[in-house]
MDTraj code that builds the backbone (N, CA, C; nanometers):
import mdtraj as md
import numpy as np

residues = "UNK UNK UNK UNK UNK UNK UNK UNK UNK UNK UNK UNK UNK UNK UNK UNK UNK UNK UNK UNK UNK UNK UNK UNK UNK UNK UNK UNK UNK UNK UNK UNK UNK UNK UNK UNK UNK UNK UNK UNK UNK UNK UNK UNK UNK UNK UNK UNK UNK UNK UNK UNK UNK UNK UNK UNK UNK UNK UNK UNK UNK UNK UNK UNK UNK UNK UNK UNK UNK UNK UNK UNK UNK UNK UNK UNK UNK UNK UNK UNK UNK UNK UNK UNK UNK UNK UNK UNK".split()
xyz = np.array([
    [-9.7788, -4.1779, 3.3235],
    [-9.7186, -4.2307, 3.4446],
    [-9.8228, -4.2488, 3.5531],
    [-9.9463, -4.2788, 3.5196],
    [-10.0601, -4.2851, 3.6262],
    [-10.0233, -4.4059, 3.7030],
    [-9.9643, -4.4943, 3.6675],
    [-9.9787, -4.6250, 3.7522],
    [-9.9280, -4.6147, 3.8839],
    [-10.0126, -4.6414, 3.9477],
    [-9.9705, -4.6789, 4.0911],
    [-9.8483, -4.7649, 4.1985],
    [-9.7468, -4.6969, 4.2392],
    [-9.6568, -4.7871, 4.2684],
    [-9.6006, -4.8100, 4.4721],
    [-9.7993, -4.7436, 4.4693],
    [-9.7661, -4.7333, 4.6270],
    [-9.7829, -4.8951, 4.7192],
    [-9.6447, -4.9255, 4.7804],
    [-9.6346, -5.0480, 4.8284],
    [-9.4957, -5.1140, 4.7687],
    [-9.4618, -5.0373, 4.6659],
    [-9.3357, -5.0875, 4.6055],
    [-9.2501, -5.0513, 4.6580],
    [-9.1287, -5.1319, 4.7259],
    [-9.0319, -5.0419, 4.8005],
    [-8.8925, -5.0464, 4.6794],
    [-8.9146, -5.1167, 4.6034],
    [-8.8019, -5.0758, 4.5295],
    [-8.7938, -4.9505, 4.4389],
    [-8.9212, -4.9518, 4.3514],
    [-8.9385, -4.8488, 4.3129],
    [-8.9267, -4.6534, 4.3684],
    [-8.9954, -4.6949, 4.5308],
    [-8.9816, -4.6295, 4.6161],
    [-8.8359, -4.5630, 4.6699],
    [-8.7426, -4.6836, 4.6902],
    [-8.6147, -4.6474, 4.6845],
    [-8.5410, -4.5813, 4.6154],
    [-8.5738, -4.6148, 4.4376],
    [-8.4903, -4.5233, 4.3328],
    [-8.5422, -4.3827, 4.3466],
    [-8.6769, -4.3525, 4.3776],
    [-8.7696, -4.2234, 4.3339],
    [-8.7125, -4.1494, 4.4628],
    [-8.7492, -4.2139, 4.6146],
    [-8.6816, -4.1534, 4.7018],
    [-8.5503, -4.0668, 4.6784],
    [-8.4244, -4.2054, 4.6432],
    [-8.2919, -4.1371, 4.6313],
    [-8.2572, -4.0036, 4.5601],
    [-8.3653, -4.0175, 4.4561],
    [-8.3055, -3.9798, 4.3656],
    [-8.3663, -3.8191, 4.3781],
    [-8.4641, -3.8053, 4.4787],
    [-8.5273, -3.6446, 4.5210],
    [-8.4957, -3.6074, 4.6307],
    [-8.3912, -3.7059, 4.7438],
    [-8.2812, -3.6635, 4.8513],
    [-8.2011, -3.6005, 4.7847],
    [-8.1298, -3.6870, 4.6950],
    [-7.9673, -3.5948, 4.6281],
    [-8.0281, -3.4560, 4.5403],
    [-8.1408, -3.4595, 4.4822],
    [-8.2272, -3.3359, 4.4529],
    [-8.2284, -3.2439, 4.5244],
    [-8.3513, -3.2360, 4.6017],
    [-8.3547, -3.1771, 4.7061],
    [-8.2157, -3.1353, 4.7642],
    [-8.1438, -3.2002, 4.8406],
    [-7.9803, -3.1827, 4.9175],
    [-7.9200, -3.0681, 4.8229],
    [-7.9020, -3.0900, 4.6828],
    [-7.8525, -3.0553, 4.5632],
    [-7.8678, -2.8854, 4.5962],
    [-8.0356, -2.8592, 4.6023],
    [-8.0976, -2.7480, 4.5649],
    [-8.1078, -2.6733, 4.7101],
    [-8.1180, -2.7333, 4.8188],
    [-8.1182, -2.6429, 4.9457],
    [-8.2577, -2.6524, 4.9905],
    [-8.3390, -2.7939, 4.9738],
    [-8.4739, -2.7632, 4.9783],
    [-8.4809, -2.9000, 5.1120],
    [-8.4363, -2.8006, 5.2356],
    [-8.4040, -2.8930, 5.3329],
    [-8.5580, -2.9728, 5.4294],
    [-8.6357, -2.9400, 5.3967],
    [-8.7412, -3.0190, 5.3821],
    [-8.8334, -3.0778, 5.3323],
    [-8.8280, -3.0675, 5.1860],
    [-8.7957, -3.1782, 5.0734],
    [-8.6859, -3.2926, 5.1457],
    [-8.5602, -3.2993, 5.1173],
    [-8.4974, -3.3779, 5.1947],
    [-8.5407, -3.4154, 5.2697],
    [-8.5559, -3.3564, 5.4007],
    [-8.5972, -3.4899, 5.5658],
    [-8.7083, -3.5649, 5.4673],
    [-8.7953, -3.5243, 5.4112],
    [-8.9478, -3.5964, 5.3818],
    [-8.8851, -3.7340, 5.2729],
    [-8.7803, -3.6886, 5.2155],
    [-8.7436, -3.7735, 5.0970],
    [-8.6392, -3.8746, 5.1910],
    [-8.5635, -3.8478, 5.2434],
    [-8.4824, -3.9538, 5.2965],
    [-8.5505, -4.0121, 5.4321],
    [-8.7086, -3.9424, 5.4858],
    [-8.7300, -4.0697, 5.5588],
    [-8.7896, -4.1339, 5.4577],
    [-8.8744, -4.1063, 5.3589],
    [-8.9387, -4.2257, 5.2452],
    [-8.8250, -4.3195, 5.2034],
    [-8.6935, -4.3202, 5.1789],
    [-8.5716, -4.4102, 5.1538],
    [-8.5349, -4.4598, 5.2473],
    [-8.5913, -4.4024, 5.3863],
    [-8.5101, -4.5066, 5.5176],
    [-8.6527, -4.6165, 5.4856],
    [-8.7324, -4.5518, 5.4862],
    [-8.8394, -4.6636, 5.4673],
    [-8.8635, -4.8003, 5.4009],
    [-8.8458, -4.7117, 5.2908],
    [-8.7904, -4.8114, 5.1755],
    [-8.7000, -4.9111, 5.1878],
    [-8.5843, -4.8867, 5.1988],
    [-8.5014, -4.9641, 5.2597],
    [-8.4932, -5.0375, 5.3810],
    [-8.5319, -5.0237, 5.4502],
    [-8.6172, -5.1527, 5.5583],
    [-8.7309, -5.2338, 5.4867],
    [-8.8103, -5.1889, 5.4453],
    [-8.8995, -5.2919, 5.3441],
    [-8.8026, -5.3826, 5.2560],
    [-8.7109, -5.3733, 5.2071],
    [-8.6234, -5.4112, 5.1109],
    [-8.5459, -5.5545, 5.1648],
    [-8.5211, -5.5032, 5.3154],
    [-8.4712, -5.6254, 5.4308],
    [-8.2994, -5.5349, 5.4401],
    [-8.3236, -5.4037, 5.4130],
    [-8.1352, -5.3364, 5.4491],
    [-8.1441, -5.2499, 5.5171],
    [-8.2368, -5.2927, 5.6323],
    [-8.2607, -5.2030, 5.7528],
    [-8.1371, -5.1014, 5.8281],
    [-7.9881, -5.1387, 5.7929],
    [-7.8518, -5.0728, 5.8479],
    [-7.9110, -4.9467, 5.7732],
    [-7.9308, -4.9562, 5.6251],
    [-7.8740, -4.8592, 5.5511],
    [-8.0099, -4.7634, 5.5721],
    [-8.1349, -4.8277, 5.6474],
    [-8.2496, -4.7233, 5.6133],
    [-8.2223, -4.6482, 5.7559],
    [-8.1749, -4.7129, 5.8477],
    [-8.1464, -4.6924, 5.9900],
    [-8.0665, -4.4841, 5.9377],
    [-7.9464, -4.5669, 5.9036],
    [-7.8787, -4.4779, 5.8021],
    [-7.9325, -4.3202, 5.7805],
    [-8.0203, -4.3481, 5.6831],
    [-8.0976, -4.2735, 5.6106],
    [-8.2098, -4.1784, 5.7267],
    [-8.2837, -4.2567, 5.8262],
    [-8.3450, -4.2231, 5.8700],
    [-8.2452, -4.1121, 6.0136],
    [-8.1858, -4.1860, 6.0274],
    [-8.0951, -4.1015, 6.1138],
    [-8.0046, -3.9339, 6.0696],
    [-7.9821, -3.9666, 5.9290],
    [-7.9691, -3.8597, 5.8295],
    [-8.0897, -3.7650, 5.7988],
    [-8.2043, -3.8238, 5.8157],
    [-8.3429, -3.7169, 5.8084],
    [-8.3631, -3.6711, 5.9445],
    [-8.3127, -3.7047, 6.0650],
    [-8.3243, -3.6285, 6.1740],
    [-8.1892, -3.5490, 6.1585],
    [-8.1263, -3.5608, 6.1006],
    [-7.9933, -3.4985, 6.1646],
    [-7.9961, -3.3273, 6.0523],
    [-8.0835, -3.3894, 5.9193],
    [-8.1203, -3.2655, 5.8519],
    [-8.2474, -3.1670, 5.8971],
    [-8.3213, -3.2713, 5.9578],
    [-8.4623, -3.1599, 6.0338],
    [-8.3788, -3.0918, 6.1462],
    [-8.2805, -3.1243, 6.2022],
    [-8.2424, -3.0652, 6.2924],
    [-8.1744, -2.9329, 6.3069],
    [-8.1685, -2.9521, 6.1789],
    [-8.0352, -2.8109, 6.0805],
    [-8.1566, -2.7305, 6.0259],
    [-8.2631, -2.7600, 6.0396],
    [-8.3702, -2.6250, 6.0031],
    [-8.4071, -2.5296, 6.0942],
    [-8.4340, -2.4363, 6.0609],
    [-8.4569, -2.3101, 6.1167],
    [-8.5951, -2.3319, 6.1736],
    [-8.7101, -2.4377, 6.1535],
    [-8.8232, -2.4322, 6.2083],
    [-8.8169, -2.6353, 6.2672],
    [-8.9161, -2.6366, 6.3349],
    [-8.9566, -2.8045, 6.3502],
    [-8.9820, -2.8797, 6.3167],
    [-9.0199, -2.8439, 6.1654],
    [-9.1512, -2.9432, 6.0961],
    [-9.1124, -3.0955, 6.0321],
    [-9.0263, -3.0887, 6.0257],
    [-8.9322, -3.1961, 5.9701],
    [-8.8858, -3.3094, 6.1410],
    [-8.8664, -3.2479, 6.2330],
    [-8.7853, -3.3130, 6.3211],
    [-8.8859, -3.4448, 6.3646],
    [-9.0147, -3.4189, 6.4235],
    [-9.1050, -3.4808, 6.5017],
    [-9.1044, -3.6083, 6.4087],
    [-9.1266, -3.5831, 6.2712],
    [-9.1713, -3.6726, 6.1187],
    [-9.0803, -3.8223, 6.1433],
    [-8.9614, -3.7365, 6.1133],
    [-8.8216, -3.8122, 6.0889],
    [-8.8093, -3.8936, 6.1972],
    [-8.8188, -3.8499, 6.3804],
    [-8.7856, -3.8896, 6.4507],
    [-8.9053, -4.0437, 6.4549],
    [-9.0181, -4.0037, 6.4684],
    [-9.1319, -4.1107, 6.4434],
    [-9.1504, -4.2230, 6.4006],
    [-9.0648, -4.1687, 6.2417],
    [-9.0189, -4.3230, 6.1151],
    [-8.9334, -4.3698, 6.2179],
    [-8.7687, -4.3324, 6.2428],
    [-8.6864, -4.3827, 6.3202],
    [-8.7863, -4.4935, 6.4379],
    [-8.8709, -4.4317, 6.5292],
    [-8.8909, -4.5110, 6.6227],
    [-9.0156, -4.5967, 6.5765],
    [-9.0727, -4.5869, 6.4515],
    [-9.1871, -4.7309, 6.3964],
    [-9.0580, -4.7791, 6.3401],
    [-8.9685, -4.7971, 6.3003],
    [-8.8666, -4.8820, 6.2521],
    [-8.7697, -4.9613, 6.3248],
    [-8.8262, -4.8946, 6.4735],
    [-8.7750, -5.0075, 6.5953],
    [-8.6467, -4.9201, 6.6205],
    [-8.5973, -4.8240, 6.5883],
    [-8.4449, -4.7520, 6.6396],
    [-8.4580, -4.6368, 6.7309],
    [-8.3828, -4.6624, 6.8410],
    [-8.4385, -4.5885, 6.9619],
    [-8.3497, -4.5163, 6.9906],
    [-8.2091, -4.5389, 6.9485],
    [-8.1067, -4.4760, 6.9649],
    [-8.1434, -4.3445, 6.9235],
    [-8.0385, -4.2401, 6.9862],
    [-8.0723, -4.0731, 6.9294],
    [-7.9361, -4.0412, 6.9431],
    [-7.8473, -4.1225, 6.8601],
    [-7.6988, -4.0978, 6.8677],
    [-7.7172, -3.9986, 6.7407],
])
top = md.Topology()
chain = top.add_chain()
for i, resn in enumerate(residues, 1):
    res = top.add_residue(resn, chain, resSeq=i)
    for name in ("N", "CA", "C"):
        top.add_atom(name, md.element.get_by_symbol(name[0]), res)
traj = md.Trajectory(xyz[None], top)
């Protein structure tokens, strides 16, 4: 599996999803923020910016539910290079 698939957002999208619902699954709540901002990402590359909006708003709303910071600053960052300013 050496090949390189950095720049691919589709690929990016399945691998993302699929180590959010992981992660989420297992309690590994920063795994998650890191994995669902890589899927908000993704998904704006894709052109379904609602759903990465989505996603990315879901990785602040899980850094926020941690017991430390490290996740919040990350998440919030993607959100605002992705142009969403809202902090609903």
């Amino acid at each position: 599996m050496g090949e390189d698939h950095v720049g691919t957002p589709g690929i990016a999208m399945r691998r993302s999803r699929a180590e959010a619902a992981r992660a989420e699954r297992t309690g590994e709540g920063l795994a998650e923020v890191e994995a669902r901002i890589a899927l908000g990402t993704a998904l704006h590359r894709l052109g379904r910016t609602p759903e990465g909006i989505k996603e990315l708003t879901r990785a602040v709303g899980s850094a926020q539910g941690l017991p430390y910071p490290a996740g919040t600053r990350r998440a919030a960052w993607a959100r605002d290079l992705l142009g969403e300013t809202t902090r609903g």
